[in-house]
FIZAMI-999145 format. One record per residue (C-alpha): residue in one letter; x, y, z. Coordinates in nm, 4 decimals. Last residue first. Layout:
// FIZAMI-999145
{node A {X Y Z}};
...
END
This chain:
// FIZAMI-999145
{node X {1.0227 -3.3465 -7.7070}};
{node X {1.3308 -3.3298 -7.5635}};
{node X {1.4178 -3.4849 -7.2237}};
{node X {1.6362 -3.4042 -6.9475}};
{node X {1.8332 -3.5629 -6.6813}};
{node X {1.9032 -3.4173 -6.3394}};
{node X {1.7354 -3.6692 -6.1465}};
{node X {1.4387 -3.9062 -6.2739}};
{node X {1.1189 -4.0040 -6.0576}};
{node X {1.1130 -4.3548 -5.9861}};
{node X {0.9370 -4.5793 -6.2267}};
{node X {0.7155 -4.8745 -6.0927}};
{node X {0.3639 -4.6915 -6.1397}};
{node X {0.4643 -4.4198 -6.4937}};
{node X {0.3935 -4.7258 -6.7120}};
{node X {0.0741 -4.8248 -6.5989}};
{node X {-0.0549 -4.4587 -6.5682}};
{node X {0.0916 -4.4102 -6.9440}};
{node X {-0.0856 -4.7577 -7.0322}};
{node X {-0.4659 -4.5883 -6.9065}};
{node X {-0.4571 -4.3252 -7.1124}};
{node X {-0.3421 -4.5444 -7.3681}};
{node X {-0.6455 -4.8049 -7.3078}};
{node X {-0.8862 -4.5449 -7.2806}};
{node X {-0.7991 -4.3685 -7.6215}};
{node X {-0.8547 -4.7190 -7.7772}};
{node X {-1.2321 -4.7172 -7.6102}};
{node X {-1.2902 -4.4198 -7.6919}};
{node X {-1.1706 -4.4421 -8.0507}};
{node X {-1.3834 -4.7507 -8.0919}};
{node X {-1.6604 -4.5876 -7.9439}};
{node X {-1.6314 -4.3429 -8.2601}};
{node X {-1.5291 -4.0073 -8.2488}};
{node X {-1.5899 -3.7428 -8.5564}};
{node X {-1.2706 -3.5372 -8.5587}};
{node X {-1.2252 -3.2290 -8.7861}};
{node X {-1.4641 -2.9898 -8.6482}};
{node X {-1.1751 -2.7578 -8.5232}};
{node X {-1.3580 -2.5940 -8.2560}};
{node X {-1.6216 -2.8648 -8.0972}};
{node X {-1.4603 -3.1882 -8.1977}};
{node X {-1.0475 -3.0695 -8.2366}};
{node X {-1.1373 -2.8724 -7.9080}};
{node X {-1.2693 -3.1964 -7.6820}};
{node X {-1.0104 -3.4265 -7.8445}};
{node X {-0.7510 -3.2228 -7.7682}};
{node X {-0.8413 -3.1804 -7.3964}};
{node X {-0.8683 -3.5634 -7.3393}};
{node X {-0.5498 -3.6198 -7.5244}};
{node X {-0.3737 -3.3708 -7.3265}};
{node X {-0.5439 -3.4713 -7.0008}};
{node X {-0.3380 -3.8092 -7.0703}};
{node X {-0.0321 -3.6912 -7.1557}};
{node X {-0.0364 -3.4635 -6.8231}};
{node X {-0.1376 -3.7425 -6.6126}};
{node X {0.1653 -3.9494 -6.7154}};
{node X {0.3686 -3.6740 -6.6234}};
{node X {0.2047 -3.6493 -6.3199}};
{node X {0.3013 -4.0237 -6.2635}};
{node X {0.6179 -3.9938 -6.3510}};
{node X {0.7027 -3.6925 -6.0831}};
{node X {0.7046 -3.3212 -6.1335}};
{node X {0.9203 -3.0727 -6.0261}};
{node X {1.2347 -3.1146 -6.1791}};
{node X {1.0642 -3.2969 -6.4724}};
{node X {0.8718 -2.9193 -6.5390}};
{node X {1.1957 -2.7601 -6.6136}};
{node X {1.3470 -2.9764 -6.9007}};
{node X {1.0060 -3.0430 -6.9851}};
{node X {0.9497 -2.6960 -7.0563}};
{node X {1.3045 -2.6319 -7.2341}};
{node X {1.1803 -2.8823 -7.4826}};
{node X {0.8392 -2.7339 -7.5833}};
{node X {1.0090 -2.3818 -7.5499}};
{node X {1.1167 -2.3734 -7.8993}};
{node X {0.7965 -2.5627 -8.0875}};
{node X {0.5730 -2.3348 -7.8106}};
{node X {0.7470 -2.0120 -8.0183}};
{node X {0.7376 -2.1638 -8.3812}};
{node X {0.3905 -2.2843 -8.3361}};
{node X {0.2659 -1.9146 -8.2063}};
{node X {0.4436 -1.7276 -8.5224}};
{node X {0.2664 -1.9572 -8.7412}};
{node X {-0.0840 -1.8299 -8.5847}};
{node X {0.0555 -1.4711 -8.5637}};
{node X {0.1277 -1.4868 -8.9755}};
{node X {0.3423 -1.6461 -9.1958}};
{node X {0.3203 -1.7525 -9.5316}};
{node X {0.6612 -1.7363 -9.6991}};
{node X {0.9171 -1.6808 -9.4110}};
{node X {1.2004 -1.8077 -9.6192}};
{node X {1.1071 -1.6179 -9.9055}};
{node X {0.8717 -1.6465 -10.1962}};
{node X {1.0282 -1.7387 -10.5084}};
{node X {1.4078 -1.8014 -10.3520}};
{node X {1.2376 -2.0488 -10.0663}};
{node X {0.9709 -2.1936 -10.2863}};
{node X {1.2730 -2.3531 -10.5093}};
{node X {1.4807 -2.4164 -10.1800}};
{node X {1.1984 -2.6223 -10.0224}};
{node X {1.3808 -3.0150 -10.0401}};
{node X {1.7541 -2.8914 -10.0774}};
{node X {1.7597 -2.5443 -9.9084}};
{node X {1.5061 -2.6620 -9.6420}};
{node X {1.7096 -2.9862 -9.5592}};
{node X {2.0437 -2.7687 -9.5270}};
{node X {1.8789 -2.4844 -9.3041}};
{node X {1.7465 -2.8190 -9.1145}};
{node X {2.0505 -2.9582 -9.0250}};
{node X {2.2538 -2.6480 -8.9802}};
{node X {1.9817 -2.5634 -8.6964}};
{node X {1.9407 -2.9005 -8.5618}};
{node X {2.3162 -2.9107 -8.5375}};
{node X {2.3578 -2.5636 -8.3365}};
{node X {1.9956 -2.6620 -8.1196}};
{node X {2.1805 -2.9581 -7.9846}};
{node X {2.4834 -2.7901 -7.8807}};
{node X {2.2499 -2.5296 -7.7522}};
{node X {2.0607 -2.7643 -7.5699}};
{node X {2.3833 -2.9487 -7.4101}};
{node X {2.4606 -2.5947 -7.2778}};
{node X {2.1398 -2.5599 -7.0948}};
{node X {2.1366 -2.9208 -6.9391}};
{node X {2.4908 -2.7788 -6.7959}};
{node X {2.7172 -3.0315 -6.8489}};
{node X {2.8172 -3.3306 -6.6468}};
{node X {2.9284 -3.5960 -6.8530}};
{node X {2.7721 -3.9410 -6.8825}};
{node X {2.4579 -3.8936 -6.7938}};
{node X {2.3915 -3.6267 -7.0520}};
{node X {2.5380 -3.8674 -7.3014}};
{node X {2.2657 -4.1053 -7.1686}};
{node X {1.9718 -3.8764 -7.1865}};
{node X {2.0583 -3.8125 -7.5581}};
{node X {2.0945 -4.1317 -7.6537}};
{node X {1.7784 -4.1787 -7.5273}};
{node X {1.5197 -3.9253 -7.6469}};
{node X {1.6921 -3.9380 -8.0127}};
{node X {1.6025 -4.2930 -7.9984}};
{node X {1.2618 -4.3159 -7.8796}};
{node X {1.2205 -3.9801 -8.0641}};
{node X {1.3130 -4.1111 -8.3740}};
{node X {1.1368 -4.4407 -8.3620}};
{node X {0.8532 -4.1905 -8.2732}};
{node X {0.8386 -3.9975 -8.5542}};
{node X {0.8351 -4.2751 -8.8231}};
{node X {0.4976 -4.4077 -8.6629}};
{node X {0.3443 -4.0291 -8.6650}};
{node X {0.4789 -4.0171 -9.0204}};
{node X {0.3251 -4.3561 -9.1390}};
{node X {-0.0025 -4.2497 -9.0041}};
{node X {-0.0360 -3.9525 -9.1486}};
{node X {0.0644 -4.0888 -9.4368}};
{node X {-0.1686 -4.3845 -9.4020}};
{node X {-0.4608 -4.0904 -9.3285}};
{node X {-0.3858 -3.8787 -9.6731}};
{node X {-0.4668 -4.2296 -9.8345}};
{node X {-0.7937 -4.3305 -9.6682}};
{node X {-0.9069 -4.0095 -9.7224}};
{node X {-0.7386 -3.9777 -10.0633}};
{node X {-0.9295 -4.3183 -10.1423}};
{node X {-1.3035 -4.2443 -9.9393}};
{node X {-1.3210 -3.8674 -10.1318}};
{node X {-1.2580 -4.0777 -10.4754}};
{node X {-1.5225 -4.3361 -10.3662}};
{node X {-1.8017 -4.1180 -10.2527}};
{node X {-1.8567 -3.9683 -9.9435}};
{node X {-1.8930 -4.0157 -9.5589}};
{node X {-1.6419 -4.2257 -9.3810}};
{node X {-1.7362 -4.6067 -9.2546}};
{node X {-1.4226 -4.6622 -8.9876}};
{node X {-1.0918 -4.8064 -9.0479}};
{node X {-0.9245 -4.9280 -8.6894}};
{node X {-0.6383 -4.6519 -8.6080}};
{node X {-0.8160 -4.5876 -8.2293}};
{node X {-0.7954 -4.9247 -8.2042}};
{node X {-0.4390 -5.0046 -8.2873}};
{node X {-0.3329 -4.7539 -8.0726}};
{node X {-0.5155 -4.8625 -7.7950}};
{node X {-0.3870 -5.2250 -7.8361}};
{node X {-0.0325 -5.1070 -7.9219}};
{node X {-0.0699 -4.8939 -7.6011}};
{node X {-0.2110 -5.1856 -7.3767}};
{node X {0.0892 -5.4160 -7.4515}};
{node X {0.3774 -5.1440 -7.3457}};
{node X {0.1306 -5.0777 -7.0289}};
{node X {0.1897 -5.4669 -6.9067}};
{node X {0.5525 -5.4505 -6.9785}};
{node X {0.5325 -5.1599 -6.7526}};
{node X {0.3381 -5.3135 -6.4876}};
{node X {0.5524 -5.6074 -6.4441}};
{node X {0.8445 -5.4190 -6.4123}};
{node X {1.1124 -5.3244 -6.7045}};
{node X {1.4736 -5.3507 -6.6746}};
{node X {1.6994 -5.0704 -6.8002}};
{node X {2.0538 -5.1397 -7.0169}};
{node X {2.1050 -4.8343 -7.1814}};
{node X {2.0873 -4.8939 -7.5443}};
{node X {1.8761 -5.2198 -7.5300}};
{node X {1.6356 -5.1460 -7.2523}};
{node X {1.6267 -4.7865 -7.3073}};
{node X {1.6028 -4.8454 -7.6794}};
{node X {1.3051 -5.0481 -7.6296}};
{node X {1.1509 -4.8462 -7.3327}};
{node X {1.1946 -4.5572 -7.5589}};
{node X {1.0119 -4.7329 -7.8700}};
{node X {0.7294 -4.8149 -7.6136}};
{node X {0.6362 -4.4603 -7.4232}};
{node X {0.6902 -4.3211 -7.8494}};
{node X {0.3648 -4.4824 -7.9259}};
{node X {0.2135 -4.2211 -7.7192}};
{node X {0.2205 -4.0391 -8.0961}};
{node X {-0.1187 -4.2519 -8.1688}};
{node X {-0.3162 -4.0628 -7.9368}};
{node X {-0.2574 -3.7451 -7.9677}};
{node X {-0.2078 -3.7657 -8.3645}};
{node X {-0.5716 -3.9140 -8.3600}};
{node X {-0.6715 -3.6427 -8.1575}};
{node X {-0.5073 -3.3352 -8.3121}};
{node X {-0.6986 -3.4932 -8.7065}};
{node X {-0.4079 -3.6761 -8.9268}};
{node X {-0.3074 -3.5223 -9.2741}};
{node X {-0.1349 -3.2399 -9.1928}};
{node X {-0.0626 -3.3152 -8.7987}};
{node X {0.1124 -3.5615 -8.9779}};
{node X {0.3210 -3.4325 -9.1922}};
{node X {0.4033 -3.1067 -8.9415}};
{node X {0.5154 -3.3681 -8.6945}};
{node X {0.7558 -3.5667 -8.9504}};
{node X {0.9682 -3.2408 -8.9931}};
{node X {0.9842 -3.2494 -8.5930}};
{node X {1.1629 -3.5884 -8.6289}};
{node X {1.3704 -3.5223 -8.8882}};
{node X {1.5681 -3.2444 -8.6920}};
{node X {1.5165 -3.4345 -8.4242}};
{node X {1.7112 -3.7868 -8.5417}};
{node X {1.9672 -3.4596 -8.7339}};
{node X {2.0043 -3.3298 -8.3822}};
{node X {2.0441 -3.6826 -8.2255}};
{node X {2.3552 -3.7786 -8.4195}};
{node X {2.5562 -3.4509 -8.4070}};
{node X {2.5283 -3.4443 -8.0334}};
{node X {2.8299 -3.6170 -7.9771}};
{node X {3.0387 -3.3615 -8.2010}};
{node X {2.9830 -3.0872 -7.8924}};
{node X {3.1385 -3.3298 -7.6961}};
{node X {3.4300 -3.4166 -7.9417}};
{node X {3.4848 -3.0457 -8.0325}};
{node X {3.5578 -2.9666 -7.6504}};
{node X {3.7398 -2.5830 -7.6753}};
{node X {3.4370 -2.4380 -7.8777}};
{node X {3.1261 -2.6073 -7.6959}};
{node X {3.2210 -2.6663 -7.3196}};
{node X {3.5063 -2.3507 -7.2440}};
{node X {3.3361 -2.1360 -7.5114}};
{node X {3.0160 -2.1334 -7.3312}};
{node X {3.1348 -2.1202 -7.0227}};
{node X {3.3627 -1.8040 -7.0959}};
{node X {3.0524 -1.6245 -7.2319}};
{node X {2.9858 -1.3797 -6.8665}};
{node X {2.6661 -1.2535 -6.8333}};
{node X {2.7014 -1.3594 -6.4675}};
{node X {2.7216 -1.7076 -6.5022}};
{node X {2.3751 -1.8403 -6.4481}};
{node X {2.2320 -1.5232 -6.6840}};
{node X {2.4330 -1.6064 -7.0100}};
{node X {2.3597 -1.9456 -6.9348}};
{node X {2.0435 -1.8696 -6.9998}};
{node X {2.0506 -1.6110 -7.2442}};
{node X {2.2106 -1.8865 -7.4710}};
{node X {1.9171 -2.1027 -7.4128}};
{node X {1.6868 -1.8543 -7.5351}};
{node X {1.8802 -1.7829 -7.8611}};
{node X {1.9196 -2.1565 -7.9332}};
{node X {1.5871 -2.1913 -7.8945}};
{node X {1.4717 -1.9046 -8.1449}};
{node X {1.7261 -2.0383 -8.3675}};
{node X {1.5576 -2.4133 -8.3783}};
{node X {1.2007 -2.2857 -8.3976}};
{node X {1.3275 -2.0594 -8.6502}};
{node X {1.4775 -2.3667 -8.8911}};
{node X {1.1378 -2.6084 -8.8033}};
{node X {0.9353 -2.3241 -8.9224}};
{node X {1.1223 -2.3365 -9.2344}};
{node X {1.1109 -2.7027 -9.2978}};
{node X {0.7161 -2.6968 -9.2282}};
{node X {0.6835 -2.4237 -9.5024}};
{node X {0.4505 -2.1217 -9.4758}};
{node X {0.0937 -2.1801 -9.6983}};
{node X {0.1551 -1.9970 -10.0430}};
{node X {-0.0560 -1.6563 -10.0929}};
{node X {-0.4779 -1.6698 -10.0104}};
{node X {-0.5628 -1.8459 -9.6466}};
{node X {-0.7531 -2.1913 -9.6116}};
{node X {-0.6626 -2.2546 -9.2402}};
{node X {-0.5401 -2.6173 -9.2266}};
{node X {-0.1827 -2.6462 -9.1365}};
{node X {-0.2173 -2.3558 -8.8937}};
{node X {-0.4945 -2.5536 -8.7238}};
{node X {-0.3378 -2.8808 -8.6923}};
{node X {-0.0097 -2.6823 -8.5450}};
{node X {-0.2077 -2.4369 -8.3246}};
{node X {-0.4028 -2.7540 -8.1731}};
{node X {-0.0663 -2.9585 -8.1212}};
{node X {0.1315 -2.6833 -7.9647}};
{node X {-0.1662 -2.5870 -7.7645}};
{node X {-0.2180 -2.9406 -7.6025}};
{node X {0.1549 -3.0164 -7.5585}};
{node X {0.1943 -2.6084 -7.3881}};
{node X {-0.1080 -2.6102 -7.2290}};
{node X {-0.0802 -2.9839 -7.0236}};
{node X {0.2931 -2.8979 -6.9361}};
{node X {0.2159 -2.6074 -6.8191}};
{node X {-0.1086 -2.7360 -6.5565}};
{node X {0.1186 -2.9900 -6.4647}};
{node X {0.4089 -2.7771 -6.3507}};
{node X {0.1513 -2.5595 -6.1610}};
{node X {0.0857 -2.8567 -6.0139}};
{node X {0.4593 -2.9951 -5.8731}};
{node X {0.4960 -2.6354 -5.8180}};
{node X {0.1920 -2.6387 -5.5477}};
{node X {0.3164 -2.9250 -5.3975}};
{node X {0.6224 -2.8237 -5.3272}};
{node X {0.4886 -2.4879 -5.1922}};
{node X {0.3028 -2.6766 -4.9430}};
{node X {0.6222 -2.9114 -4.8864}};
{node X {0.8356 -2.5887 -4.8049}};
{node X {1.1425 -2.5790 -5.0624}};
{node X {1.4947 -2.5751 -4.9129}};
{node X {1.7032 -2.2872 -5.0568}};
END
């Protein structure tokens, strides 16, 4: 079916406007349900990470289920009679696995627009690997974008005077390097992750679907094995679902459709509204973690380093060409 350019148009923004909720409320809901000061034991970040995992898997499943008639013959024809391409994906499902671990760190000890903000950082570790894993040049612009993110980051992470004595200033200052160190660790991963997987899916021609099952199947074992070993203690005490309520409940549902999202939305939407989205992300998190959260006290400093990443994903999205048929998982 050919799609009118009106309607075109109208996709390529309602794919924006998605895109834009789901980062910005996964983020908000995840600071938030990390902080609310509630009786029992707080839910565990490794167990969240295990549901968010099956609760993909289980979505994906239903479609492919629905492409091919309700029919499971696909599925067994690409992921139980092709162990070696359902093996490939070993790699990057433990990289994610770690990855999303390292999100619930941070987001624990780093306000939503300071995480934002400093998590763009993954724009230069994929152009890295993409450069040295999968041969890509950069343009002018880009390598000019790569230089204004570590300058914005590096502002908006500048030490600023904090309110308190000297014990409150030290596990500030200390809660904030882990933070930090977590956000940094995160996006090697993704830069990684996000490439090797994009070129196995180039190199084979699987349904984007199917590959996220695969994924989701490693992820899953992956983190079932990192919860029993790091949170299995807590686990036989209080249960696997220790702690949860509607607010956890909403972080494990956008965590599972956060990658199926994209998936969708880069069909419709070019770099540059991409880039757009990122940026009214920040913007949007910054406004609620001020006014709602009342964690974040900005600083022209942080303005002015939010400014130049906002700016740097505009840079960087102006000599790419919109991708086809590849897929990315955030």
């Amino acid at each position: 079916m050919v799609v009118s350019p009106p309607h075109s148009v109208r996709l390529k923004y309602l794919s924006l406007g998605v895109l834009v909720l789901q980062t910005t409320s996964l983020v908000l809901t995840m600071r938030y349900s990390r902080t609310l000061k509630e009786d029992g034991p707080r839910y565990l970040a490794s167990s969240a990470v295990v549901s968010a995992e099956l609760l993909k898997i289980l979505i994906c499943t239903l479609l492919v289920f629905k492409e091919n008639n309700f029919s499971g013959r696909l599925l067994k024809e690409e992921i139980v009679n092709k162990p070696v391409e359902t093996m490939k994906l070993a790699i990057p499902a433990g990289i994610y696995t770690l990855q999303n671990n390292l999100l619930y760190v941070a987001l624990s000890n780093l306000d939503a627009a300071t995480y934002q903000v400093t998590y763009q950082l993954k724009i230069l570790t994929t152009a890295l690997f993409s450069i040295s894993m999968l041969g890509k040049r950069l343009g002018f612009y880009q390598w000019l974008s790569l230089l204004f993110l570590m300058a914005g980051v590096t502002l908006v992470q500048w030490p600023t005077k904090s309110e308190g004595g000297p014990e409150q200033k030290i596990l500030s200052a200390g809660s904030r390097f882990v933070g930090l160190m977590a956000v940094l660790m995160a996006c090697v991963s993704s830069g990684f992750a996000g490439v090797y997987f994009e070129k196995i899916l180039k190199e084979t021609k699987q349904s984007v679907w199917v590959r996220n099952i695969q994924l989701g199947v490693f992820s899953f074992v992956f983190g079932l094995v990192g919860m029993i070993v790091y949170d299995g203690q807590m686990v036989r005490e209080f249960g696997m679902f220790q702690g949860y309520n509607t607010v956890t409940c909403t972080v494990v549902a956008l965590q599972a459709l956060g990658g199926l999202v994209v998936a969708v939305v880069i069909k419709y939407a070019d770099n540059i509204l991409k880039g757009f989205a990122a940026s009214l992300s920040i913007i949007v998190s910054s406004l609620i973690s001020y006014f709602l959260l009342e964690d974040f006290n900005p600083t022209c400093v942080f303005f002015l380093g939010a400014g130049l990443v906002i700016a740097a994903t505009f840079l960087y999205s102006k000599e790419r060409k919109p991708a086809s048929g590849s897929a990315i998982k955030v």
